[in-house]
C-alpha positions, 0 to 999 in steps of 0.5 A: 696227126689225127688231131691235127687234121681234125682242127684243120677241117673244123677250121676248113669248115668254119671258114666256108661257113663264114664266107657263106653267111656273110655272102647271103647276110645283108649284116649281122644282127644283135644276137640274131633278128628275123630280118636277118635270119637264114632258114630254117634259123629260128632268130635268138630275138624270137627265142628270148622273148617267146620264152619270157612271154610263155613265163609270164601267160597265167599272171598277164596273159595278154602278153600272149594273146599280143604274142605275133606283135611283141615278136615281130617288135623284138626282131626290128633293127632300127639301130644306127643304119637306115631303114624303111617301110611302115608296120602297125601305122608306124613309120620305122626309119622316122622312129629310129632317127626320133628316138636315136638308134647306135651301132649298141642300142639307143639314145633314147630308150624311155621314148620307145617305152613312152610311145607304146604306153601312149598306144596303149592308152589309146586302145591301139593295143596291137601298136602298143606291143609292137612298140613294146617289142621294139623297146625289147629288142634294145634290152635284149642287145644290151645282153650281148657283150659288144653291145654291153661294151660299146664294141663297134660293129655290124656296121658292114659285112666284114665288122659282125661280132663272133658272139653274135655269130655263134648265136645264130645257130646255138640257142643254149640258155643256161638258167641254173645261175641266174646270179641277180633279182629282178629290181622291180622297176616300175618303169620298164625302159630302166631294164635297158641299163640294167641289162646292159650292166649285167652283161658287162659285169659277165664279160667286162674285157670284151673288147675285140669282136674277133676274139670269140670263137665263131661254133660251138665246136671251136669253143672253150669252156669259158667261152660256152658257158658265158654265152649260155649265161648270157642267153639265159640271163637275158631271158630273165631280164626280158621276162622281168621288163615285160612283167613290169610293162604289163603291171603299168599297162594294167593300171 
């Protein structure tokens, strides 16, 4: 009877969680973005690239000294929904349309890659990372299951995804089973695929955005520790495509 009370009030609780959440959140973001981030959430985005950059502060450390920048690209969601506003002299609804935004990522990752080398080249650094951030940001959508799978939502309030959900509060990377090696791809926008690749090999029957359990406390074993997976590994996914955005920025 204990047990069962005990389930009812989680179940209670989760609801109402639920029900606040979407009441105060325009939509749920992949993963979790600042744009979308309730207080005092720190956004997975921001989590995921900052741990990359401070892995990679002694050999390129120029990704830290551009470290707000990178951020602030990680956590745009220019996807299939319009957007506005202008940041770094870029206008944002204009380079969503131009390089193809989808309800998982885009159409157009290298383009992305090949405006921030340009910023780049043109001594417009701080551009440049921003630019960069953003095309972080696709890569590290692609290490969400729905993403992965072309799972549509986040269309509206009611379409957010459970593994999604849970992500904005949980930030429990597991970095004890890195099970790939960094390709060392020359090109950084390749690490978009690759990462997408990785987590559908983790979860390649993620087909129902419902089925997810939506906290930690309802979540079974399995399910824990594909998420924890999934943050860690995307961690190391987005390390690996800042390394090689760097190399190429460095000549």
């Amino acid at each position: 009877m204990r047990s069962r009370r005990f389930r009812l009030m989680v179940t209670l609780c989760v609801s109402t969680l639920v029900a606040v959440m979407v009441t105060v959140t325009p939509l749920a973001s992949a993963w979790d973005s600042k744009k979308f981030a309730q207080q005092p959430v720190h956004p997975t985005h921001s989590y995921l690239t900052e741990w990359a950059i401070d892995q990679l502060k002694t050999e390129a450390p120029e990704l830290n000294q551009f470290r707000s920048e990178l951020v602030e690209g990680a956590n745009q969601e220019l996807h299939e929904l319009p957007t506005s506003g202008t940041l770094h002299g870029i206008d944002l609804e204009a380079k969503r349309k131009q390089h193809k935004g989808t309800n998982e990522g885009c159409d157009d990752i290298e383009g992305w890659w090949q405006d921030a080398l340009a910023a780049y080249k043109s001594g417009n650094k701080a551009q440049a990372y921003f630019l960069l951030g953003i095309m972080i940001h696709m890569v590290e959508d692609m290490g969400v299951p729905a993403h992965a799978n072309k799972v549509y939502h986040q269309g509206n309030l009611k379409e957010f995804d459970n593994f999604e959900f849970l992500g904005i509060l949980n930030w429990k990377p597991k970095f004890d089973d890195i099970n790939r090696n960094d390709p060392a791809y020359p090109e950084p926008w390749k690490y978009y695929a690759f990462s997408q690749d990785w987590a559908h090999t983790d979860a390649p029957d993620y087909h129902d955005r419902d089925e997810f359990s939506k906290t930690w406390v309802l979540a079974s074993k399995a399910e824990k520790r594909l998420f924890s997976n999934r943050e860690g590994r995307t961690c190391h996914v987005v390390m690996w495509a800042l390394r090689s955005a760097s190399k190429v920025f460095k000549g």
